[in-house]
OpenMM code with the backbone's topology and positions (N, CA, C; nanometers):
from openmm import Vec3, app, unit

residues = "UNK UNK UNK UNK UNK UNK UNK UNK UNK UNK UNK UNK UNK UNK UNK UNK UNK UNK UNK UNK UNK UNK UNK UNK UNK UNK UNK UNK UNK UNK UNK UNK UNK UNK UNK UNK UNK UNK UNK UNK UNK UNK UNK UNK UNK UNK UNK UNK UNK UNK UNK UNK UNK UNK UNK UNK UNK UNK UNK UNK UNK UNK UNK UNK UNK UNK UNK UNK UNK UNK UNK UNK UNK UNK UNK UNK UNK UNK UNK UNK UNK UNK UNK UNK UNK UNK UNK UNK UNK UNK UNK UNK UNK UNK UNK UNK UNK UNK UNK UNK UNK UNK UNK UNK UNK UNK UNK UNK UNK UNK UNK UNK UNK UNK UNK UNK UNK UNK UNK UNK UNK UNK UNK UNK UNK UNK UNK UNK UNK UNK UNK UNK UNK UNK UNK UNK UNK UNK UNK UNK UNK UNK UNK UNK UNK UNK UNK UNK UNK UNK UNK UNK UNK UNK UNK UNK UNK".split()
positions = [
    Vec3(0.0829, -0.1173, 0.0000),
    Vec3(0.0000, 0.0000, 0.0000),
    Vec3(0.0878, 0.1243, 0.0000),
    Vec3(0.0688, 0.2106, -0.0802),
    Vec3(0.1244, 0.3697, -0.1032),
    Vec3(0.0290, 0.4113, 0.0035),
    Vec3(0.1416, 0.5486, 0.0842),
    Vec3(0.0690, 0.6037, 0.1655),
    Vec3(0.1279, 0.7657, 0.1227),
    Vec3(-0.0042, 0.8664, 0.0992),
    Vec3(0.0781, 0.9734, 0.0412),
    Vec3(0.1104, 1.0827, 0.1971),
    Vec3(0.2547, 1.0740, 0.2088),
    Vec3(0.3495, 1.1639, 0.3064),
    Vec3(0.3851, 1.2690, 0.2547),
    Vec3(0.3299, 1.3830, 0.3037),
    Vec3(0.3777, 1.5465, 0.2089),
    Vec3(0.4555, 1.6506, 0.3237),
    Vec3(0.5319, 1.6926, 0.2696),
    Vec3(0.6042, 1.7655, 0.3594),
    Vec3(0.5392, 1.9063, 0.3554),
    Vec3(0.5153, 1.9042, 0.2755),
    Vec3(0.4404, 2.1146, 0.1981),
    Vec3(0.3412, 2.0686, 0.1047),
    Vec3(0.2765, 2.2027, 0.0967),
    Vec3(0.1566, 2.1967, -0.0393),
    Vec3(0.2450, 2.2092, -0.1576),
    Vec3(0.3590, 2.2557, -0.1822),
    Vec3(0.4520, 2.2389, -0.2891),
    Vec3(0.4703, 2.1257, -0.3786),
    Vec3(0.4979, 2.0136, -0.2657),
    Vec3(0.5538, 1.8388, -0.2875),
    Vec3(0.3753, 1.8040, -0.3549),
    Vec3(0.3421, 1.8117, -0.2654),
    Vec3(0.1368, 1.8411, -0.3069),
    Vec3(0.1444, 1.8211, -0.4702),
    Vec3(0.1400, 1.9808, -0.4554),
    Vec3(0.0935, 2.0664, -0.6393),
    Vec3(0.1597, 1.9278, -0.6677),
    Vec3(0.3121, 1.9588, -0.6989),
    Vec3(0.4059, 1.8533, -0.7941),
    Vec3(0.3391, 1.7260, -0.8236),
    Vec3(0.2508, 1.6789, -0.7745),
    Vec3(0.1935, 1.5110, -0.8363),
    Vec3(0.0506, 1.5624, -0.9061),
    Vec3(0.0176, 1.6266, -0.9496),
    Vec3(-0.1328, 1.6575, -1.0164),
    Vec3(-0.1264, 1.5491, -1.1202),
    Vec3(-0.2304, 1.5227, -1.1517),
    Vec3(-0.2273, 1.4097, -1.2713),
    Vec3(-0.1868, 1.2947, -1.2412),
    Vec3(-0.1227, 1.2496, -1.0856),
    Vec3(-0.1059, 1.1508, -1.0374),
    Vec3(-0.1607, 1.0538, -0.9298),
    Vec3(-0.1290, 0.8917, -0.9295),
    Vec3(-0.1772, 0.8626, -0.7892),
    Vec3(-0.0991, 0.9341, -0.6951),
    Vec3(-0.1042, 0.9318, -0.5701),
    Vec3(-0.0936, 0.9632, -0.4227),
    Vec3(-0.1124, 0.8687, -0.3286),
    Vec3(-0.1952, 0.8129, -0.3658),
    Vec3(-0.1786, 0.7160, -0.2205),
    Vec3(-0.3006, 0.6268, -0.2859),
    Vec3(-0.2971, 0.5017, -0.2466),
    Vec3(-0.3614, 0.3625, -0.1862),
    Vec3(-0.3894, 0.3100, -0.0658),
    Vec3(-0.5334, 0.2630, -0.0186),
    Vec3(-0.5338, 0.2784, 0.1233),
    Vec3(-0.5122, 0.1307, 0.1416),
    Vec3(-0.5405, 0.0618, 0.2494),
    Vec3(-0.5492, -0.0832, 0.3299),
    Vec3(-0.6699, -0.0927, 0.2431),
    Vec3(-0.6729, -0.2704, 0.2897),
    Vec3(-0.8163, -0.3381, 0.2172),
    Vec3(-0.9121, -0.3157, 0.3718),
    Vec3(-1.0573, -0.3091, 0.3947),
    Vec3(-1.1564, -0.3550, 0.4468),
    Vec3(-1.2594, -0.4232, 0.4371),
    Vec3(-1.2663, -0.4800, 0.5064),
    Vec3(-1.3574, -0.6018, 0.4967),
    Vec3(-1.5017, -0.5091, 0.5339),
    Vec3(-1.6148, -0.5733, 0.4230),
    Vec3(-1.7303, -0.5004, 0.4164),
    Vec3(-1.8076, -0.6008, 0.4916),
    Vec3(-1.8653, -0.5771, 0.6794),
    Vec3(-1.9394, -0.7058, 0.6966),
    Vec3(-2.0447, -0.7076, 0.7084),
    Vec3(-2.1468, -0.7649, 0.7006),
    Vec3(-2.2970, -0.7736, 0.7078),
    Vec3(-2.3406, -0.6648, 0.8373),
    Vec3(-2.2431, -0.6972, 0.9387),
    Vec3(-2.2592, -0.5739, 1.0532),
    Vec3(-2.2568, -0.4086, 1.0184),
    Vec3(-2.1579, -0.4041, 0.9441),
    Vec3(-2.1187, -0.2421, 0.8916),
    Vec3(-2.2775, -0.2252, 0.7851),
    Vec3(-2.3267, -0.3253, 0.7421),
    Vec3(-2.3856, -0.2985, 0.6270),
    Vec3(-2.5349, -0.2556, 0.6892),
    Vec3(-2.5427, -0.3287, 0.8137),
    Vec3(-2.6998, -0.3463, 0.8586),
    Vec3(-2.6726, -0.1877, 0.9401),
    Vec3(-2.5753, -0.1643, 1.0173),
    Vec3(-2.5398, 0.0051, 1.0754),
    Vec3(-2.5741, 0.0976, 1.0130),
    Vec3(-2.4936, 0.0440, 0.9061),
    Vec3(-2.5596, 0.1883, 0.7687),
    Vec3(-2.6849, 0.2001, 0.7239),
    Vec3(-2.7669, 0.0687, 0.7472),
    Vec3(-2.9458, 0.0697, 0.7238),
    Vec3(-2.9700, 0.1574, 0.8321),
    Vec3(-2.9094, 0.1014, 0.9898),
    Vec3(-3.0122, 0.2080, 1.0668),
    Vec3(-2.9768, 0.2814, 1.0704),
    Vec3(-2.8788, 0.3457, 1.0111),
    Vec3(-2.8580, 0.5154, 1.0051),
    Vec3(-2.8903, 0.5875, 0.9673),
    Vec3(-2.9119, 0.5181, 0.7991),
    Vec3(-2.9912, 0.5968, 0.6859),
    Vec3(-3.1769, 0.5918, 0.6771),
    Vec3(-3.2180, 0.4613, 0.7347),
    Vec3(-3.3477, 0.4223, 0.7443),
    Vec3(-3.3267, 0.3121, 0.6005),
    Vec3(-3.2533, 0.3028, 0.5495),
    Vec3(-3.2584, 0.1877, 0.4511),
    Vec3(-3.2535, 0.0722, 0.4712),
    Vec3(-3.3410, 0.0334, 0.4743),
    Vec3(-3.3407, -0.1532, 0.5156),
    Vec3(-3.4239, -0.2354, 0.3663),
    Vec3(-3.3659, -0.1494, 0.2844),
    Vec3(-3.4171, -0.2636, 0.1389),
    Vec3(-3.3598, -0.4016, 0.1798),
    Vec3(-3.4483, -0.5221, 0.1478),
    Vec3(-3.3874, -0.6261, 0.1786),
    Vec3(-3.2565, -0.6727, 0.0803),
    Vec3(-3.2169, -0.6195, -0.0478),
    Vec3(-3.1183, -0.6471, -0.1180),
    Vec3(-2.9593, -0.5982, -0.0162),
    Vec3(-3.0079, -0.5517, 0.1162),
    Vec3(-2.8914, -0.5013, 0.2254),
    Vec3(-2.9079, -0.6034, 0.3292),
    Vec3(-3.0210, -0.6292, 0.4028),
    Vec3(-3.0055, -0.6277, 0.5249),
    Vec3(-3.1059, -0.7910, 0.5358),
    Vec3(-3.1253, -0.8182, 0.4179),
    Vec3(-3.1770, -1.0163, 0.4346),
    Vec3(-3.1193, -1.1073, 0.3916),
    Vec3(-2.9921, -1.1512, 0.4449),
    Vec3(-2.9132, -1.2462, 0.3777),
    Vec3(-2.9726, -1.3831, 0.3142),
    Vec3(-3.0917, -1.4211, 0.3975),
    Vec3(-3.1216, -1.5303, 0.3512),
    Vec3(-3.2294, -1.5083, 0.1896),
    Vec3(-3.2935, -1.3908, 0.2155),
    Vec3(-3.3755, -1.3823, 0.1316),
    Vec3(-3.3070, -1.3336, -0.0040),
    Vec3(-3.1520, -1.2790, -0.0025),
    Vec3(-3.0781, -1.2511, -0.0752),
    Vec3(-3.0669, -1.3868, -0.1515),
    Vec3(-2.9889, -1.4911, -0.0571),
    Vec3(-2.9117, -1.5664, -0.1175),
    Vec3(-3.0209, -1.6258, -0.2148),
    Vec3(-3.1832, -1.6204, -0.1519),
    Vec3(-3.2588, -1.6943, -0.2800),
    Vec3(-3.3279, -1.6567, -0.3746),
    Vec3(-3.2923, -1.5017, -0.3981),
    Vec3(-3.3652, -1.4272, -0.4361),
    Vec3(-3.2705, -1.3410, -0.5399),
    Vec3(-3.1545, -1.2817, -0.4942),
    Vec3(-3.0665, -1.1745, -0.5442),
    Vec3(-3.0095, -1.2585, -0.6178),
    Vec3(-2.9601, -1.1537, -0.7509),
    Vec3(-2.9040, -1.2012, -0.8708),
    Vec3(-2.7101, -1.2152, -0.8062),
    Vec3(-2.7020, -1.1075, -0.7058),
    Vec3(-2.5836, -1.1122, -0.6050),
    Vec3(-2.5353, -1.2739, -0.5074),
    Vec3(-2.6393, -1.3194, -0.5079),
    Vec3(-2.5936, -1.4070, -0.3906),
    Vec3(-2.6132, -1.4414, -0.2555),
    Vec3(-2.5891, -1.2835, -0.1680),
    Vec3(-2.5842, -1.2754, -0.0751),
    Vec3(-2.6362, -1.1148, -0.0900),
    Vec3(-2.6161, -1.0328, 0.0337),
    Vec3(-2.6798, -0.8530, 0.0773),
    Vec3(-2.5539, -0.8386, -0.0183),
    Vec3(-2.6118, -0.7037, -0.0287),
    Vec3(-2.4543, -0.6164, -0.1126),
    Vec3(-2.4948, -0.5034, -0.0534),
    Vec3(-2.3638, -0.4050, -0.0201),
    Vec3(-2.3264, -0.2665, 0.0623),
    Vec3(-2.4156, -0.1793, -0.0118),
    Vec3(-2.4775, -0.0815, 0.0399),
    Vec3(-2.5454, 0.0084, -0.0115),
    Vec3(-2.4623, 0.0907, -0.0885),
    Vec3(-2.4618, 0.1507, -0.2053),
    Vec3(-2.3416, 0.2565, -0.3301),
    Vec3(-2.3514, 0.3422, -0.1901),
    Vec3(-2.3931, 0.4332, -0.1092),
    Vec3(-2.3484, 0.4993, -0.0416),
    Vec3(-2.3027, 0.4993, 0.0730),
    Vec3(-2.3350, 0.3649, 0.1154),
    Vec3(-2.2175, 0.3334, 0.2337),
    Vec3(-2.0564, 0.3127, 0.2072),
    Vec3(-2.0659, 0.2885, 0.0639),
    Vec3(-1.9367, 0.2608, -0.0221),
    Vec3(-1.8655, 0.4229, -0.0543),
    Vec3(-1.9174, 0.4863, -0.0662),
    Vec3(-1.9366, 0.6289, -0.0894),
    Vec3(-1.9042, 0.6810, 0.0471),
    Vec3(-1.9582, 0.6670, 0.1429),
    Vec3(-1.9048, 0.7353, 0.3109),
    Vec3(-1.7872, 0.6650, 0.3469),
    Vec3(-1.7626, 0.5633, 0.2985),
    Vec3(-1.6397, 0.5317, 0.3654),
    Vec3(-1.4618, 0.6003, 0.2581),
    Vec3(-1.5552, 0.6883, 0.2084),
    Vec3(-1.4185, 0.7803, 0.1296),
    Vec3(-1.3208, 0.8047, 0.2241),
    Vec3(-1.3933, 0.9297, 0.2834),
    Vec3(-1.2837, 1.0107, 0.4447),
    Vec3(-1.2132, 0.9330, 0.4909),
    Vec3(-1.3064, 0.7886, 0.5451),
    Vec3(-1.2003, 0.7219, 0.6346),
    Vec3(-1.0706, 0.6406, 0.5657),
    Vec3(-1.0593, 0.6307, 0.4529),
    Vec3(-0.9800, 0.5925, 0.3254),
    Vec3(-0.8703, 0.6934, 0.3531),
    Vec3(-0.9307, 0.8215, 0.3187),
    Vec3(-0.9034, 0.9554, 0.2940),
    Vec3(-0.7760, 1.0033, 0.4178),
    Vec3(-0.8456, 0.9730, 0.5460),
    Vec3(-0.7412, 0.9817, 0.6502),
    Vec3(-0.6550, 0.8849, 0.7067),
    Vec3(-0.6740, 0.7692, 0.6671),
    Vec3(-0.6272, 0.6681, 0.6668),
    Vec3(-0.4527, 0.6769, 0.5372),
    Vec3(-0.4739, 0.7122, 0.4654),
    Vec3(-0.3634, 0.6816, 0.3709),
    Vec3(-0.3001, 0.8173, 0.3156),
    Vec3(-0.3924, 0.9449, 0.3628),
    Vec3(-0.2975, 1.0516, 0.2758),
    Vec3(-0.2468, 1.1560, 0.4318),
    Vec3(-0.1640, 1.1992, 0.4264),
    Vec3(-0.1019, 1.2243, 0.5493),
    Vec3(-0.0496, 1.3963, 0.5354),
    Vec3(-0.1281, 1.5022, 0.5382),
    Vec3(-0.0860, 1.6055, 0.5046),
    Vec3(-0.1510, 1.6753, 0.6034),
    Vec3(-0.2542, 1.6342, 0.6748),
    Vec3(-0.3314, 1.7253, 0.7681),
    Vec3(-0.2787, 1.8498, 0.8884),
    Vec3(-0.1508, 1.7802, 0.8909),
    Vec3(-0.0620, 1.8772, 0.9575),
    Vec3(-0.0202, 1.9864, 0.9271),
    Vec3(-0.0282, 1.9828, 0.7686),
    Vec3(0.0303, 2.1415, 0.7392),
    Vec3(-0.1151, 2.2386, 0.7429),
    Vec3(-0.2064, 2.2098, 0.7786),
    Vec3(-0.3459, 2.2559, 0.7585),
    Vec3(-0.4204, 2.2847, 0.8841),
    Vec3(-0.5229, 2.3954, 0.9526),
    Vec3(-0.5630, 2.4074, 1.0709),
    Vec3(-0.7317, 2.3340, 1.0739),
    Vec3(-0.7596, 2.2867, 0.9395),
    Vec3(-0.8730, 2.2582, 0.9367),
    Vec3(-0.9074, 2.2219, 0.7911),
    Vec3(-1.0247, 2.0646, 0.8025),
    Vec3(-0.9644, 2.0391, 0.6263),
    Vec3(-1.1337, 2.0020, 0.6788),
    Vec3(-1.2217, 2.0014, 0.5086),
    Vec3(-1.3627, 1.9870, 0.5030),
    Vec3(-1.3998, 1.8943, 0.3508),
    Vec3(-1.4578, 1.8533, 0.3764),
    Vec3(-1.5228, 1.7618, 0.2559),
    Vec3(-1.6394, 1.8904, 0.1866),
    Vec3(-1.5659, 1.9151, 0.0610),
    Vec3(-1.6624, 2.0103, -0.0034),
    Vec3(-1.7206, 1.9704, -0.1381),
    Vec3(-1.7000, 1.8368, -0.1470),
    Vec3(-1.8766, 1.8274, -0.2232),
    Vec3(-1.7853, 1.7194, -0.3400),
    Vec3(-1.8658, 1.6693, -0.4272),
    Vec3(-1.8528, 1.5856, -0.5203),
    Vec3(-1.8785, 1.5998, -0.6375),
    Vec3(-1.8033, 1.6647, -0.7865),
    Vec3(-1.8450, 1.6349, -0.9122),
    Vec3(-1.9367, 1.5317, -0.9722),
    Vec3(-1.8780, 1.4576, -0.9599),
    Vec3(-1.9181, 1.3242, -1.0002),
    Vec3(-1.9373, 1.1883, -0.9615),
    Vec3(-1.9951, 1.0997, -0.9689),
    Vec3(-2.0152, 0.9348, -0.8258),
    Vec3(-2.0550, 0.8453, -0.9552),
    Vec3(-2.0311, 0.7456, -0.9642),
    Vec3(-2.0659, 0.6237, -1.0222),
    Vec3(-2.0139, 0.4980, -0.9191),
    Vec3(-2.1570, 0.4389, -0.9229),
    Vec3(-2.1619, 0.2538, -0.8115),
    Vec3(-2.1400, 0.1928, -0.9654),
    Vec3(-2.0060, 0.1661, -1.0069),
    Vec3(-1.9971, 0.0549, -1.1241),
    Vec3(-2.0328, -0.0726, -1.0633),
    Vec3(-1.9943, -0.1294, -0.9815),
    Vec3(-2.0265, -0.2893, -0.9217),
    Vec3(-2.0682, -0.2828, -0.7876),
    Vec3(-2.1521, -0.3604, -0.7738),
    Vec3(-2.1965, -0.4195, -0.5988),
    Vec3(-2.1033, -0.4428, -0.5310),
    Vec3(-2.0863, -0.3868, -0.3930),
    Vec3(-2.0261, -0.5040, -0.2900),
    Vec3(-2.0822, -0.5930, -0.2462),
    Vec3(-2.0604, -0.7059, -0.2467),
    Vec3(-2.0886, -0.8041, -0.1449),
    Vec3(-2.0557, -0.8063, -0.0304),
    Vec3(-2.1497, -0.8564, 0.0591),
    Vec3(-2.1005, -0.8731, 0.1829),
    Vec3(-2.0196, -0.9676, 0.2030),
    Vec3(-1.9050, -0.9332, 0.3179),
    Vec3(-1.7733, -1.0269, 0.2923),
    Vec3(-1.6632, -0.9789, 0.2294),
    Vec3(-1.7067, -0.8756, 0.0989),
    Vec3(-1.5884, -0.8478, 0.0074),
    Vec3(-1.5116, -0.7401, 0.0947),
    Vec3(-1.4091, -0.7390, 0.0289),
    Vec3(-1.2669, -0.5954, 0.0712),
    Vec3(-1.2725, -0.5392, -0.0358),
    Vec3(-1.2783, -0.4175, 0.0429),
    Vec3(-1.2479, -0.3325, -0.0729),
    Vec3(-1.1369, -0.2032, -0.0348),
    Vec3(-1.0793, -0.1259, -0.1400),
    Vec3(-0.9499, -0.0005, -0.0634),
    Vec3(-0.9923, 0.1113, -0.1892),
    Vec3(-0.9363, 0.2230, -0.1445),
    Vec3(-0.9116, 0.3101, -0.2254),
    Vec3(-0.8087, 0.3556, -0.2614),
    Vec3(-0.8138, 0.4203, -0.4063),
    Vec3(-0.7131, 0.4403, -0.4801),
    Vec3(-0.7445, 0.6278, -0.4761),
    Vec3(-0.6048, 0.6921, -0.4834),
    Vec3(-0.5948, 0.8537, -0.4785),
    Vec3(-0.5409, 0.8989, -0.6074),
    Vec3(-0.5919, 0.9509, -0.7363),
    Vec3(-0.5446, 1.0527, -0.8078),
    Vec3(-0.5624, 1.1726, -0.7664),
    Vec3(-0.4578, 1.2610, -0.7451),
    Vec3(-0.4617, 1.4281, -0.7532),
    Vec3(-0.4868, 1.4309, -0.8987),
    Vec3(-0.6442, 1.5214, -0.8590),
    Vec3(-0.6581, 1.5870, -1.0133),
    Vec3(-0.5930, 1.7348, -1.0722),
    Vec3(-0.6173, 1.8309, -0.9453),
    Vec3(-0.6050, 1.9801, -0.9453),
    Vec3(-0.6240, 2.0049, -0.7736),
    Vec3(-0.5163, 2.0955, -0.7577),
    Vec3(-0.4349, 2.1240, -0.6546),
    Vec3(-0.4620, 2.2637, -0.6933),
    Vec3(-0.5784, 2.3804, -0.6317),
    Vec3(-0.5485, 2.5124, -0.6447),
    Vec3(-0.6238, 2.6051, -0.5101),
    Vec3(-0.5908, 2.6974, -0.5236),
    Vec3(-0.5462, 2.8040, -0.3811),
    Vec3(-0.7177, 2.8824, -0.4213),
    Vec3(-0.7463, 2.8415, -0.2206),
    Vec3(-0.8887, 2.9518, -0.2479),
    Vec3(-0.8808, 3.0123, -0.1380),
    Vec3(-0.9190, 3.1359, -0.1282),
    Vec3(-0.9564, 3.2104, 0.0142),
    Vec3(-0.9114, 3.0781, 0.1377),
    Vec3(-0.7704, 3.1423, 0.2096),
    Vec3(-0.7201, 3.0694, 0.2936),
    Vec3(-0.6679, 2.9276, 0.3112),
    Vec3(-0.6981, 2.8923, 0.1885),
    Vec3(-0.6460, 2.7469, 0.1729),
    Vec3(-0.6180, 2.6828, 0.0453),
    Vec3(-0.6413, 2.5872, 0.0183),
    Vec3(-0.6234, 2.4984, -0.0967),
    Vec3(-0.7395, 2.4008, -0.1266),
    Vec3(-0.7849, 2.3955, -0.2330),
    Vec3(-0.8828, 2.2922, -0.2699),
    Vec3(-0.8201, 2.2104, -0.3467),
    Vec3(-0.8193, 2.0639, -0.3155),
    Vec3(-0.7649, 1.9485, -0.3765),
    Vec3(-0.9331, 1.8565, -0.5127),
    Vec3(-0.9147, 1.8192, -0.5774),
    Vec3(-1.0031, 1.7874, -0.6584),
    Vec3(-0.9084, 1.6306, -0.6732),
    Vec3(-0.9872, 1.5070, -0.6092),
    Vec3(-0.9018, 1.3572, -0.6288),
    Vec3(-0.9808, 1.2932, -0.7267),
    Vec3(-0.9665, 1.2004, -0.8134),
    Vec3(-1.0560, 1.0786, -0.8611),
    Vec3(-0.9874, 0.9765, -0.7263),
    Vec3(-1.1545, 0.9169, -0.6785),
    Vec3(-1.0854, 0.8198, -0.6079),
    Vec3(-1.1700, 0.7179, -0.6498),
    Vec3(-1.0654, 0.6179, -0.6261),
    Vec3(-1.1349, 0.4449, -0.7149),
    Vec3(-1.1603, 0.3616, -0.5763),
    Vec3(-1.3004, 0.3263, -0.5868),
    Vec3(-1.2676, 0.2327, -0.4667),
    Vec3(-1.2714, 0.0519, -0.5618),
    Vec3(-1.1496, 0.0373, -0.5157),
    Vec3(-1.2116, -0.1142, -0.5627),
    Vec3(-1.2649, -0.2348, -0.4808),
    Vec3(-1.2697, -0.3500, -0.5930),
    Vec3(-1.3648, -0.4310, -0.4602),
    Vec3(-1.2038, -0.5958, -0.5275),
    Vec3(-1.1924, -0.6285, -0.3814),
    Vec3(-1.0333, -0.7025, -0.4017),
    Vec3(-1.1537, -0.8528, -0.5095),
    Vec3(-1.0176, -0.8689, -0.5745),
    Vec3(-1.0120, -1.0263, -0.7113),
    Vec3(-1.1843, -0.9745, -0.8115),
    Vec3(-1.2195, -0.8603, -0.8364),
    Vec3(-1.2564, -0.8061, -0.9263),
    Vec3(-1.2002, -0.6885, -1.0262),
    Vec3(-1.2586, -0.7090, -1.1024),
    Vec3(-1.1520, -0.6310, -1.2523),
    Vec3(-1.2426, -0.4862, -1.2279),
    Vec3(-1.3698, -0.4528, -1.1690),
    Vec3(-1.4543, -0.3293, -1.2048),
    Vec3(-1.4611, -0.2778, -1.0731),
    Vec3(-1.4789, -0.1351, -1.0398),
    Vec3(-1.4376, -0.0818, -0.9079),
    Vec3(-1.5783, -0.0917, -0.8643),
    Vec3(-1.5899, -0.1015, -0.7281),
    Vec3(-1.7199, -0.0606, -0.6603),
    Vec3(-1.7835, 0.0835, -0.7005),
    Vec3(-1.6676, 0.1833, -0.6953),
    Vec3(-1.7210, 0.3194, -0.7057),
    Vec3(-1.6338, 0.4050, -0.7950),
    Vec3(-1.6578, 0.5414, -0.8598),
    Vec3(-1.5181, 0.6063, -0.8737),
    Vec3(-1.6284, 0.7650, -0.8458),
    Vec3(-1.5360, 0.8198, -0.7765),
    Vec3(-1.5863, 0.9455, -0.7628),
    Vec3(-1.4722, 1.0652, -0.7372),
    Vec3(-1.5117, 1.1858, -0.8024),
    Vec3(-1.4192, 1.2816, -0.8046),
    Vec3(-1.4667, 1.3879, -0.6967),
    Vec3(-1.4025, 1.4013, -0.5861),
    Vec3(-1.4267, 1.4185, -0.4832),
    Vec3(-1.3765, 1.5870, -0.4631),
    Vec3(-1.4190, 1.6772, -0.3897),
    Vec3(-1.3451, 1.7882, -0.3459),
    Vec3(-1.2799, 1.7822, -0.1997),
    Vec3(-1.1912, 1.8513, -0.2014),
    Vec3(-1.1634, 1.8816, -0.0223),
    Vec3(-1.1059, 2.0391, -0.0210),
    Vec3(-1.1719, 2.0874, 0.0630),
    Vec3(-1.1020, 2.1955, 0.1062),
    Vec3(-1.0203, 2.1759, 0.2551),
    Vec3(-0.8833, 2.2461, 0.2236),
    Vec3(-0.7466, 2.2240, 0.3249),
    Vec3(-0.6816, 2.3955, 0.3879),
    Vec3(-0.7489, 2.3887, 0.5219),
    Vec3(-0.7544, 2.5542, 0.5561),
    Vec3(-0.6088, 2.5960, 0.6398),
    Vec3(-0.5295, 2.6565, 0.5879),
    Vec3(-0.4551, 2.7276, 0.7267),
    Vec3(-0.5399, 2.7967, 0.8000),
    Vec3(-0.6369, 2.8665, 0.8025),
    Vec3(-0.6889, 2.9486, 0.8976),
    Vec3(-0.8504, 2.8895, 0.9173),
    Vec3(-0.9249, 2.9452, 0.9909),
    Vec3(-1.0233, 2.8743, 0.9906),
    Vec3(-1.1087, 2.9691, 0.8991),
    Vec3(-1.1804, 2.9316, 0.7932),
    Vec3(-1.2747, 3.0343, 0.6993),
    Vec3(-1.3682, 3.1477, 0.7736),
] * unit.nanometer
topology = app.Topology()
chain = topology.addChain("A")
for resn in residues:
    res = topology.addResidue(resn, chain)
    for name in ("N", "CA", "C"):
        topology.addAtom(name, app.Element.getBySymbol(name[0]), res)
């Protein structure tokens, strides 16, 4: 696993157009999956009825909701890219674009992958623009890919 270590927003800019970091695999378990029902109020049974899955779903078994796959960006996010230090305060500011190419299954691992797209300077900070891939492990098609924003503050806005 690549873990992206930045000394400055300088070292930063310099990789645009590149990966940055790769996180650890996680295991997606029927527990995390049924949490995220009662959080959201989603309890479609294609999540949260394994049995009625296995005889029913074209899947097999439950598969992760696209947006539980989708919330677990950040923790990817802080998990593998390591810059927060040069920053007094960093925010998730919104998403271009999201595609659920494939289901998770429950059971599967999945990690994310970091392209820096654009690295540029806004009122007090820096906005980073990533494609991030999440994949799902011994499949060829990603669970997700989404081009994500972050804003990265020296000061607080």
């Amino acid at each position: 696993m690549q873990k992206g270590q930045f000394s400055d927003i300088a070292q930063l800019k310099s990789l645009e157009g590149q990966e940055v970091a790769v996180s650890d695999w996680l295991e997606i378990t029927q527990r995390r999956i049924d949490a995220f029902a009662d959080a959201t109020d989603d309890h479609q049974w294609i999540h949260v009825d394994p049995e009625r899955a296995r005889r029913e779903s074209a899947f097999g078994t439950t598969i992760a909701h696209g947006f539980l796959t989708l919330s677990l960006i950040p923790r990817f996010t802080y998990e593998c890219l390591n810059f927060r230090d040069l920053f007094a305060m960093t925010i998730n500011y919104g998403a271009n674009r999201i595609r659920f190419v494939s289901p998770v299954r429950s059971g599967s691992r999945i990690r994310a992958r970091f392209q820096l797209l654009e690295l540029s300077e806004v009122k007090g900070g820096w906005q980073a623009r990533f494609q991030v891939t999440v994949e799902i492990e011994g499949q060829e098609k990603p669970a997700c890919v989404a081009e994500t924003l972050s804003r990265y503050y020296t000061v607080a806005p």
